[in-house]
N, C-alpha and C positions, 0 to 999 in steps of 0.2 A: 504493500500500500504506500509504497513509501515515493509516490512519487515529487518531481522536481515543480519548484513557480516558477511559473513565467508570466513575464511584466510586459505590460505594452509596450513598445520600443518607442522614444520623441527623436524627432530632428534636433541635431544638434544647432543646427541654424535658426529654428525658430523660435523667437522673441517670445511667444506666446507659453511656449513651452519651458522658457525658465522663468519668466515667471510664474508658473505653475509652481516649478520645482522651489524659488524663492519664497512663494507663499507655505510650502509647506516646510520647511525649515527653519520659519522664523513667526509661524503665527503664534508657537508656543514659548518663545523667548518674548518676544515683544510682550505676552502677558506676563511676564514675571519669571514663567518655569525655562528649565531646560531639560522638559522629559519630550519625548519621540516618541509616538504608538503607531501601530500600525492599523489601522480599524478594521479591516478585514479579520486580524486573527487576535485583535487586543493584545498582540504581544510587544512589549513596550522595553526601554532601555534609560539609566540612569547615565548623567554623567557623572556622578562621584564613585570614582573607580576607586579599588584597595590595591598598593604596594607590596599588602603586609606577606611578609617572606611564611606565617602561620598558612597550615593547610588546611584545604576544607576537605573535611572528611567524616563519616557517619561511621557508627557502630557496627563493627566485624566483618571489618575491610581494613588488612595488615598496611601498615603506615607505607609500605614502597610501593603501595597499589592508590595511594589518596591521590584523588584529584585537584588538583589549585583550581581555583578562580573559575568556578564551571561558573556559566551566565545565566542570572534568575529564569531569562525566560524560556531557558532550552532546559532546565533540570526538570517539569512537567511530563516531556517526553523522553527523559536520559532512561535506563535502565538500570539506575537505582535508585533508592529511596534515601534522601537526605534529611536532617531533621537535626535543626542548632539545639537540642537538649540532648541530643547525642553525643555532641560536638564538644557539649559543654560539661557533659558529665565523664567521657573520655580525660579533657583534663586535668579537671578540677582532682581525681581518681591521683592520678599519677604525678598533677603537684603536692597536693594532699600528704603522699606518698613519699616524697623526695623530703619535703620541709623536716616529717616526722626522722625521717635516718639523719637528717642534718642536728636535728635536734637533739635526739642520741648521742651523736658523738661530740654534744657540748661538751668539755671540761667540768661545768658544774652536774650534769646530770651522768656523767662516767664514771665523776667519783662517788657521788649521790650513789649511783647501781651496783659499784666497788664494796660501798661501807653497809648496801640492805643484803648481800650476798651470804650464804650460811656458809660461816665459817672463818669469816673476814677478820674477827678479831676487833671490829667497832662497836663501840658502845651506839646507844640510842644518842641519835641527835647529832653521830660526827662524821664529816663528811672525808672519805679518804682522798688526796692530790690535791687539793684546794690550796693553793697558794705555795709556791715555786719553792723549796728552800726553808719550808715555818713547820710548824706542827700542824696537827690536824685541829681545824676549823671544830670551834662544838659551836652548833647552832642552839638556838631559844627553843623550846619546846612549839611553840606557835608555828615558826617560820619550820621546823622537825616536820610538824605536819604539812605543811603547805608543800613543803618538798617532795613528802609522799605522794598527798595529791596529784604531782605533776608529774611524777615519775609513773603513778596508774594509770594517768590521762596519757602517757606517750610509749608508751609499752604494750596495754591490753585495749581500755577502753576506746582510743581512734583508730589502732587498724582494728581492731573487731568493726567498727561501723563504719569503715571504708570496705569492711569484707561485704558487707548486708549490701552496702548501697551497688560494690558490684555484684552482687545475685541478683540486687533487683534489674539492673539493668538488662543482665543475659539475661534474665526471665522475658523483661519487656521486649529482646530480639528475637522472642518469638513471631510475636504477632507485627512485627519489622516485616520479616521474612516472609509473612503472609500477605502482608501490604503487599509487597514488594511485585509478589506473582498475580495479584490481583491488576495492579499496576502494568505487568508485560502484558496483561491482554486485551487494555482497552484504551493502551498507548498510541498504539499504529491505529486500528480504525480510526478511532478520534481524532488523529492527525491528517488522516488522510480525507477525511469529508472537509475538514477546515480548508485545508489546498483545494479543493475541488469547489466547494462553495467560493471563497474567494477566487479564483478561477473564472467563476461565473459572473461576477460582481465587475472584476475587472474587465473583458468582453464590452464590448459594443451593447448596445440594446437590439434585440430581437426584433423589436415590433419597427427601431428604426430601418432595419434591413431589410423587413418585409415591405414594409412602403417605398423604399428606393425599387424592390424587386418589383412591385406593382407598375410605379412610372417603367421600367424598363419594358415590361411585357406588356403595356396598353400604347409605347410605342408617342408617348405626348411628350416631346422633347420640351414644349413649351412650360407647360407642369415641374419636370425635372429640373428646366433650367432656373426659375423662381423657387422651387426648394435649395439648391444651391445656394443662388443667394443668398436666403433666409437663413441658414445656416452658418454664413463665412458673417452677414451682420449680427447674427445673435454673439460669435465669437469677438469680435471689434467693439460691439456694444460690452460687452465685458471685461476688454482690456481699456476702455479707455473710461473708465467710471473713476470720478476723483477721487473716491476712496484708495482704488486702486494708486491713482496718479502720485498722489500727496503720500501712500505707502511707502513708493518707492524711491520718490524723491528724500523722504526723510529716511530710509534706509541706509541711502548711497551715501549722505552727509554723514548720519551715525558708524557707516563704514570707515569716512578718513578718519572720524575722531577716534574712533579704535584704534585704527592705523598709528596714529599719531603715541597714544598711550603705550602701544603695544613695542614703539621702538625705544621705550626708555626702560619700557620691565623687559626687552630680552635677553640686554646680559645678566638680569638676577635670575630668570628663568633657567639661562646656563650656570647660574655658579651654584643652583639647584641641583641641577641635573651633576654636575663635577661631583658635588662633595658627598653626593647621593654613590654616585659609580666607585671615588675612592673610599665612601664609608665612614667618612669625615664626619667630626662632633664639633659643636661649639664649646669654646671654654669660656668660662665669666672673666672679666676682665676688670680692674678697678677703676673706675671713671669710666666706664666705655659701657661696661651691662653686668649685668649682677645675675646670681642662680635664680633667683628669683623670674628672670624675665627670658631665659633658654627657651623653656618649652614655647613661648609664643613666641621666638623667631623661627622654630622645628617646626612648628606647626605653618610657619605663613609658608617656608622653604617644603613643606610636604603638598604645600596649595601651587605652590611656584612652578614645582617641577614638569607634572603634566601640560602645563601651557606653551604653545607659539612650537610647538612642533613641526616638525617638517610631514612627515606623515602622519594624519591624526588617525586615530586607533579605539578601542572600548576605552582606554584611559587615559590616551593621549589628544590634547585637542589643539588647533593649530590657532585658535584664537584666544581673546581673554574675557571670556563674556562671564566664566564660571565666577573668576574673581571681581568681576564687574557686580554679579550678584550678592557677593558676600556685603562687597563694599553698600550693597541696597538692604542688607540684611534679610534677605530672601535664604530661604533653606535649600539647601541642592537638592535633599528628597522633601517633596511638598505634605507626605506622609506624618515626616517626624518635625513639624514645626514647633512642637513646645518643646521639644527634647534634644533636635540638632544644634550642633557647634558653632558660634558666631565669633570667627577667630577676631574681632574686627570692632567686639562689644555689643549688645541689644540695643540698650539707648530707647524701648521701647515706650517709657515715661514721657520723652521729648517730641516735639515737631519732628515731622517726617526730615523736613531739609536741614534741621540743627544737627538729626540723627547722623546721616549721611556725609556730615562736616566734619561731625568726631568720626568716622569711622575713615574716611579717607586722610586725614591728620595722624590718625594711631599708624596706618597704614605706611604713610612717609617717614614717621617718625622709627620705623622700622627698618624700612630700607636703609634710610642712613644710617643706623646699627650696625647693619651688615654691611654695610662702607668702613665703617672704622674699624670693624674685627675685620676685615682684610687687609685692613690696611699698619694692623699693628700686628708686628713679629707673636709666631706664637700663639697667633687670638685662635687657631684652627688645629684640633688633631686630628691626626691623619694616620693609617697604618704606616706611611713609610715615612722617615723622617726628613727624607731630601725631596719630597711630594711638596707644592705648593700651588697656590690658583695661578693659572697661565697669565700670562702679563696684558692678554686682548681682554680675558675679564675686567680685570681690576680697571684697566683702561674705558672699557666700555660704563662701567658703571657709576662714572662721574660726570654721566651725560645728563642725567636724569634734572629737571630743573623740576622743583615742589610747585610753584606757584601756576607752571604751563601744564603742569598734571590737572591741579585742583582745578584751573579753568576750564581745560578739556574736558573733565570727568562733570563738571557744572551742566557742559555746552550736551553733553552725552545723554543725563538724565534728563532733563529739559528736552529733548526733541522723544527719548520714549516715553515720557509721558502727554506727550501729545500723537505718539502713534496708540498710545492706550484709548488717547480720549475719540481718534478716529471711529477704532474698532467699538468702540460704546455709542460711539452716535449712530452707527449702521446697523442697517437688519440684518446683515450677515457678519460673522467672522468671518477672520481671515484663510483660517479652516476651509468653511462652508466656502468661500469664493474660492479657493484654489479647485475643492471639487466641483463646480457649475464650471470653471474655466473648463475642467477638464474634460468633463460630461460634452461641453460645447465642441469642443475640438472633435474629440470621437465622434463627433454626430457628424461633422464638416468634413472629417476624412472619410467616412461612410460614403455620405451622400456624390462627393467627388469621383469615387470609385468606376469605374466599369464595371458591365452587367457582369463577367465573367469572374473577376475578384468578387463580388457580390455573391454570388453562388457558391464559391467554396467559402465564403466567410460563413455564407447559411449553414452550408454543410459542418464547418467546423465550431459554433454554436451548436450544434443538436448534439455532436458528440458529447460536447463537456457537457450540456443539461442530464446526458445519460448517464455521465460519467458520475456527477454528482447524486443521481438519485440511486444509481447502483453501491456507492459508496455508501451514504446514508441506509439501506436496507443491508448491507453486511453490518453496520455499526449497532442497524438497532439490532441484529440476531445476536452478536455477542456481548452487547450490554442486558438485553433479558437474558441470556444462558447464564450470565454472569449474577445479575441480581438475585434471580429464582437459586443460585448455587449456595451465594454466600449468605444473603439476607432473607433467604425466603420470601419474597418480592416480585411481584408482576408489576411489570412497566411495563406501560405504553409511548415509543417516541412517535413524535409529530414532526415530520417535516417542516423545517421552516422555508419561508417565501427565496426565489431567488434574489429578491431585492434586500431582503435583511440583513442588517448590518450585524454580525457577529463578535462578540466580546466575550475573549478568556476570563475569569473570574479567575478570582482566588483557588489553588488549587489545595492549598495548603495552609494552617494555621503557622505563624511567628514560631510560636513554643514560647516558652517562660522565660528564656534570653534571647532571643532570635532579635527582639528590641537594641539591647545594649549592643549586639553584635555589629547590630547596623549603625548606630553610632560612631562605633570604635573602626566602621571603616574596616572592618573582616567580612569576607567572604560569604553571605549564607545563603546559600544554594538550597531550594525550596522545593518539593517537586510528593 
């Protein structure tokens, strides 16, 4: 079932056509987000990618078989069953575990377990090795027990209840394992109707093919030749609507102000990426930056790095819109707004525009941080010690002028909130116009067509409508064999219309950490 999509193919020459493609990769940024769905199959993509070197991996699956960085929305369909309280009770097990032996072999808890041993020759209360050179330690009666206590707590009582909480886990890998097979068998149909339905979606219209094939068999050129028309104006009539117009104009300006921005963050972007490859740490420095303030240059340099890429990627991206949005205080997942990170400060108490003042000021006031630890001996470790930032960095990054930033970054937010206020004045988003453009066009390369193209276009709509309804009747046999197996269950599936737009749902609950996981920027593979 496992067949391939296939996409309309555009002209690369026509204007019409990228605008389409412009409207849809920027109707979702212009309001705030930078999420990308696909509507046809709801399956959708974040831009806040994970670095983090941790694997993702699910319970009773040997660590050289774990997978990294599967992507949320291909794990639905993977072939196995993922599940971040797996993930998280795998570690928590095995740090749990490590802490306790560490703890052991304290000096105070080895002599502690020297002087409770039969036969030791310690009185009550004295502890044997305690102090290099002296006699033995007699402790207080009070602190005697306390010691005890902590030596029962690190001995019997926490691996016994790291033992229970691994049984209960393998116990719960049962019914994992049965997911799991329930899962291989209603993976592929279920995939395979969604490609097939959107298949359909994508396609011409039916009824407009049959009407062109009409004018062709009744032979009334005069008929055809005013559908034409009426077709190439319904598409003109939609490129030139001011909403559109004034869209694009204030695009093309918020393009150079990017531009503009984007040449003064790219040597931090590269000295992101350097200290990221050589593994390089910041040190605190006196007069320059304190411990206190590391983690928010880590964190601005972990925001840094993915940006103004030469190839952008799942987690590389070639502009700087992500950190455009921090600086607006918008959340990268629109999900975790109360909970996501604002490396940048909330500022949620103030004016919108007072907010965005402190946050692009924090934000300068940072970089130049990272100008003066480059620029003092020492301010950077590095594994190797004769390793230093190349001389085009430190060169590049004194380009940056604070005041032609804050203006640009002023002149930036000031035209998208007047491409916001576009989109609010109009009956349609910019969504919805990109698909009427698009609907418009396919109607306009139909209608242009000859009768002979026309015919096998017919022909090749009839197959996919078969293709989709034969799909859908194998899905629903093995979703009822499936249901009446497991749950004792009679289902009824319903075809839905070829025009229905179809959306993946949730396939899969968070789990009880699946939350913090996506905070922390790990990996959680859902499925």
């Amino acid at each position: 079932y496992g067949a391939k999509k296939s996409g309309s193919k555009q002209s690369k020459s026509s204007p019409s056509a990228e605008t389409s493609f412009w409207l849809d990769s920027t109707a979702t940024a212009v309001a705030g987000g930078d999420h990308h769905t696909d509507g046809g199959t709801g399956r959708g993509s974040s831009s806040s990618g994970s670095n983090s070197s941790n694997s993702s991996c699910c319970y009773g699956i040997p660590p050289a078989r774990r997978i990294n960085h599967v992507q949320r929305r291909d794990c639905w369909e993977s072939q196995r069953l993922y599940c971040p309280d797996y993930i998280w009770a795998d570690d928590a097990i095995s740090f749990c575990q490590r802490m306790v032996r560490s703890l052991l072999k304290h000096r105070f808890v080895a002599g502690l377990s020297a002087s409770r041993m039969p036969g030791a020759g310690g009185a009550t209360g004295t502890v044997a090795g305690v102090g290099a050179g002296a006699d033995a330690a007699q402790l207080a009666q009070s602190v005697s027990d306390a010691a005890d206590a902590v030596l029962l707590l690190l001995r019997h009582d926490i691996p016994s209840k790291l033992h229970h909480f691994r049984v209960a886990v393998e116990a719960d890998g049962v019914v994992t394992k049965r997911l799991y097979l329930v899962k291989c068998e209603y993976r592929a149909p279920f995939r395979a109707f969604l490609e097939a339905h959107q298949s359909v979606q994508r396609a011409p219209s039916m009824a407009v093919v049959d009407a062109c094939l009409a004018l062709h068999n009744s032979g009334d050129k005069a008929a055809l030749h005013r559908r034409k028309q009426e077709t190439e104006r319904a598409v003109q009539e939609q490129l030139r609507k001011p909403m559109l117009l004034d869209a694009l104009e204030l695009e093309r300006r918020i393009e150079e102000v990017e531009i503009g921005m984007a040449r003064m963050l790219l040597p931090f972007t590269e000295l992101a990426r350097f200290l990221d490859t050589r593994r390089a740490r910041l040190r605190a420095i006196p007069d320059v930056v304190t411990v206190e303030e590391l983690p928010a240059l880590e964190e601005l340099l972990r925001r840094l790095k993915p940006l103004l890429c030469r190839k952008a990627g799942t987690e590389l991206r070639s502009g700087i819109r992500p950190l455009l949005l921090d600086l607006q205080g918008i959340p990268r997942d629109t999900k975790l707004s109360s909970t996501d990170i604002f490396p940048f400060g909330t500022y949620f108490h103030m004016p919108e525009e007072e907010a965005i003042s402190l946050r692009v000021s924090s934000l300068l006031s940072r970089l130049q941080t990272l100008i003066d630890i480059c620029k003092t001996k020492d301010g950077i470790l590095m594994e190797k010690s004769d390793s230093d930032v190349p001389p085009s960095i430190t060169k590049g990054l004194a380009i940056i002028d604070p005041e032609l930033f804050r203006a640009q970054h002023g002149d930036w937010t000031e035209m998208v909130h007047e491409q916001r206020k576009l989109e609010e004045e109009s009956n349609l988003s910019f969504t919805e116009l990109s698909q009427v453009l698009q609907r418009a066009e396919i109607d306009a390369g139909v209608t242009a067509a000859p009768r002979q193209q026309l015919d096998m276009l017919r022909d090749r709509l009839d197959v996919l409508e078969k293709d989709r309804v034969r799909r859908f009747e194998i899905l629903q046999e093995i979703l009822q064999g499936l249901c009446l197996r497991e749950m004792n269950m009679d289902i009824d599936l319903t075809a839905p219309d070829h025009d229905v737009v179809l959306e993946l749902p949730e396939m899969s609950a968070l789990g009880v950490f699946g939350l913090q996981l996506k905070i922390s920027r790990e990996p959680v593979p859902l499925g």
